[in-house]
N, C-alpha and C positions, 0 to 999 in steps of 0.2 A: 504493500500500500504506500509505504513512504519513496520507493523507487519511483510508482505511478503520479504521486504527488509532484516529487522532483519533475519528472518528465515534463507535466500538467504546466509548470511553473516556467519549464525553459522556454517552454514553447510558444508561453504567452510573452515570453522578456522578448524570444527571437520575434513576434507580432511587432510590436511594440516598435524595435528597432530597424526593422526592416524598412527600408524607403517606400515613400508611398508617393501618388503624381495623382494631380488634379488640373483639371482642365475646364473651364466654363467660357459661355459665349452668351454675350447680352445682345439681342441684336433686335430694337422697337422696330416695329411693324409687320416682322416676319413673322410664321409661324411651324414650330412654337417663336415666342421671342427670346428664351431661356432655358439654354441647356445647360447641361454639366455630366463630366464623366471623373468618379474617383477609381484608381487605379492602384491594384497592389502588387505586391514582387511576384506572389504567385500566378499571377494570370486573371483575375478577381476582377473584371469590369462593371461597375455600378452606373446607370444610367436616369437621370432625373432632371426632371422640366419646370421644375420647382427646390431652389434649395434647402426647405422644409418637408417634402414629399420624402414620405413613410411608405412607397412601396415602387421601388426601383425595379427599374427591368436589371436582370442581374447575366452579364455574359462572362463566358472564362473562354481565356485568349491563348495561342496554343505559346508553347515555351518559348520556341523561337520569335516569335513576335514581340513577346513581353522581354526578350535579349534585347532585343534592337530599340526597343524603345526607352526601353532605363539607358542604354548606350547613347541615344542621343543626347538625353538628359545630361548624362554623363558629358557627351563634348558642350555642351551648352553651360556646362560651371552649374549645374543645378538652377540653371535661372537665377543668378547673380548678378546678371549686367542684364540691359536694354537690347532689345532686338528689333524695336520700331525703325522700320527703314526711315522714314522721316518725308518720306517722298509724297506730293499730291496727288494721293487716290481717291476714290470713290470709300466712303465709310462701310464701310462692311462685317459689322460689327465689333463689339470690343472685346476681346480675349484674353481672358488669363489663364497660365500654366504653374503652376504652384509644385514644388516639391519639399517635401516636408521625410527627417526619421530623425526620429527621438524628439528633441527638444528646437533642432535647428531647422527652422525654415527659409526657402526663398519663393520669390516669386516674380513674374513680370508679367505687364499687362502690353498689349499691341494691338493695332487697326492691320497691320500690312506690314512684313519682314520680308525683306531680300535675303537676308538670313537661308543658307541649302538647309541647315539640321532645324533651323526653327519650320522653315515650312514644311519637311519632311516629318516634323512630332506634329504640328499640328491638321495635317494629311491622315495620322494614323489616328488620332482622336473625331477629327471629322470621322472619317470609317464605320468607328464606333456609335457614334451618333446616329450616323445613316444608318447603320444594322437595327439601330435600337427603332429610329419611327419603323421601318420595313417592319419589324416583328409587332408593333404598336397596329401599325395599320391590318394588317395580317389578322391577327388577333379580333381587330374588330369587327373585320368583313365575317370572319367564323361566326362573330355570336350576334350582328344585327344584321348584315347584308350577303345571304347566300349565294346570290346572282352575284357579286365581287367578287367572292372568292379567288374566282380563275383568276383575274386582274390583277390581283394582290399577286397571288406568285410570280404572272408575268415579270411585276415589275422587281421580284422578287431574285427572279431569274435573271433580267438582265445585268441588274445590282450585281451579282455570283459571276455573271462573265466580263463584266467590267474592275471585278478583282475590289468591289467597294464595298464587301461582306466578309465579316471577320465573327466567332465565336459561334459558329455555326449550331451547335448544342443546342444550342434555346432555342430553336424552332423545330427539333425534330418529334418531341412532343405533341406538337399544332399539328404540324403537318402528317402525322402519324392519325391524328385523330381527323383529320378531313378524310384522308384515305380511305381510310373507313368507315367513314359515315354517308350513307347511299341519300341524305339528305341534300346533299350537294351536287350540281353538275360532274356526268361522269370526266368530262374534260379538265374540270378542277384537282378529282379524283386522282388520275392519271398521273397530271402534272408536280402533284405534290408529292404521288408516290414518286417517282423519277427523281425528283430532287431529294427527295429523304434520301437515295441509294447513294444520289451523286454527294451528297453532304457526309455521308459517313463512311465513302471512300475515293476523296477529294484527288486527283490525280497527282502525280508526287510534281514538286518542283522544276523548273528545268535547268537542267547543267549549264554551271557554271562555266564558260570558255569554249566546252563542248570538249570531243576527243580528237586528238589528234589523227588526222585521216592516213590512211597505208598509202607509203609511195610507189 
């Protein structure tokens, strides 16, 4: 019991200290107008449209994804300097990226970074966002608009070939239960089964350089 305790105890110290990444975007008129993703070492993606909202869409990111992104973090000083390019854009919302372990935080807020690693973290958090309304909209078509349905994965599908759907898990659920449910278009049916298959054996990567060709 006192081993199990110890464990209990490490585990929550190593919670604790592990880096965590937050991401928010204010942007009036849009909708929503307010997002936010908090992000943990494990892969843990919490997504919410309110930063008092009690009941997040909750996505896990595969390893390698959550490497590259604490790594940007990482070339970025943890968000310790300024990354506003400065240049006269179009307002396109305002963004903050926040990284926080233990007791030390930073943060920085921007409209527009010429920045390569700022706009590549904040590409990978967009992502996240996008996955979260696609499952948001998905989800609603299931329980108010049956004729949707199919729509919602269209667009669902295209999201998935455009490489701008990440945390694929949290929809196999949904779409496991459209599947199966003869309530809905067999065409929706179909589609969602096919994408369940393609989601949970996602084609591998493609090589890097490629192989060297036989002379």
């Amino acid at each position: 019991m006192k081993l199990l305790l110890l464990l209990c105890f490490s585990l929550a110290a190593f919670a604790q200290d592990a880096p965590q990444l937050f991401y928010s975007k204010k942007f009036p008129g849009s909708k929503p107008e307010y997002q936010e993703i908090r992000l943990d070492r494990t892969g843990k993606a919490e997504y919410r449209e309110g930063p008092d909202e009690d009941n997040p869409i909750v996505m896990k990111l595969k390893q390698a994804d959550i490497d590259e992104i604490f790594a940007l973090s990482d070339k970025l000083g943890h968000f310790d300097h300024e990354v506003e390019s400065g240049l006269k854009v179009a307002r396109m919302g305002e963004k903050l990226l926040r990284w926080k372990q233990g007791s030390e935080t930073h943060e920085v807020k921007f409209n527009y970074s010429a920045d390569t690693d700022a706009q590549a973290i904040y590409d990978w958090f967009e992502r996240m966002c996008e996955s979260a309304q696609l499952f948001i909209d998905l989800e609603r078509a299931a329980r108010y608009d049956k004729l949707g349905v199919n729509q919602a994965i269209l667009k669902l599908e295209a999201a998935w070939d455009r490489k701008r759907v990440v945390g694929v898990e949290v929809y196999l659920p949904l779409l496991d239960r459209i599947t199966k449910n003869e309530s809905y278009l067999n065409m929706a049916r179909e589609r969602a089964d096919r994408l369940a298959v393609t989601f949970r054996n996602p084609p591998p990567p493609p090589k890097q350089g490629g192989e060297a060709k036989p002379q």
